[in-house]
N, C-alpha and C positions, 0 to 999 in steps of 0.2 A: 843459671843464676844460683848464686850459694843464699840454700834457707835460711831465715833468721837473720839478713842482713838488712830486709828491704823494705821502708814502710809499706801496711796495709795501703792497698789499692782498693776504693771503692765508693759508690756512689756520695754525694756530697752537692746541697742546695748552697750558690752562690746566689744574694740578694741585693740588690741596689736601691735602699729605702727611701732616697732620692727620687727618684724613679717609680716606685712603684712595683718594680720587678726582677721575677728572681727564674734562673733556671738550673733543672740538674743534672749533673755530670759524674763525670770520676775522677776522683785527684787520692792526692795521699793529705791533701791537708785536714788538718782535725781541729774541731770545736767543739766546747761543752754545750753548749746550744743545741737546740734540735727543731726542728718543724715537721708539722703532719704535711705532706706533699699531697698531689693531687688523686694519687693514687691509692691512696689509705696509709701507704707508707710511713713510717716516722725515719727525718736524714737529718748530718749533722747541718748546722745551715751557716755560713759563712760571709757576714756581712763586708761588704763593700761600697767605697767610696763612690765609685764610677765603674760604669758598663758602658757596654755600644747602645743602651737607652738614655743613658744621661751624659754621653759626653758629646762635646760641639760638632765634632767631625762626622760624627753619625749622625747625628739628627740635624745635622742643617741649621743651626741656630749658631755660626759663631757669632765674636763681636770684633768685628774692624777695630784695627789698632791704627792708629796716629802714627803713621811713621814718617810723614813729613812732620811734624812737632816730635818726635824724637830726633831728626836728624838736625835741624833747626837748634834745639837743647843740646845739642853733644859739640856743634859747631861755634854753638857761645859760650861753651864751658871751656873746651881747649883749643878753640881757634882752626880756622881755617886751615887745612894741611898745605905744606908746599907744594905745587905741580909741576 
């Protein structure tokens, strides 16, 4: 690898304030932000939308969609197709 090309690699807390919860890794991604970690540590901490703690597929809580009333709504808008 050629120096001076490649961002800093290094620890970095991802948080999902949704959720509750955060954990740490290594990325190149950077934030003015920082958090004291569990370890006495202070890392940059990088807030997020959604994790595998708050999205449906991981926790088991999706929500059933209508797709008989969607297919119903799409058949009265443009009609029956020919067969």
């Amino acid at each position: 690898m050629k120096p001076g090309i490649h961002p800093e690699y290094r620890p970095v807390v991802f948080r999902d304030r949704t959720a509750d919860y955060a954990f740490l890794t290594r990325s190149t991604a950077t934030s003015d932000k920082t958090v004291e970690w569990e370890d006495g540590n202070t890392y940059p901490v990088i807030d997020v939308e959604i994790s595998c703690a708050s999205h449906p597929f991981y926790t088991g809580t999706q929500r059933v969609l209508d797709t008989a009333g969607r297919v119903e709504r799409f058949e009265r808008r443009y009609g029956r197709g020919a067969r």
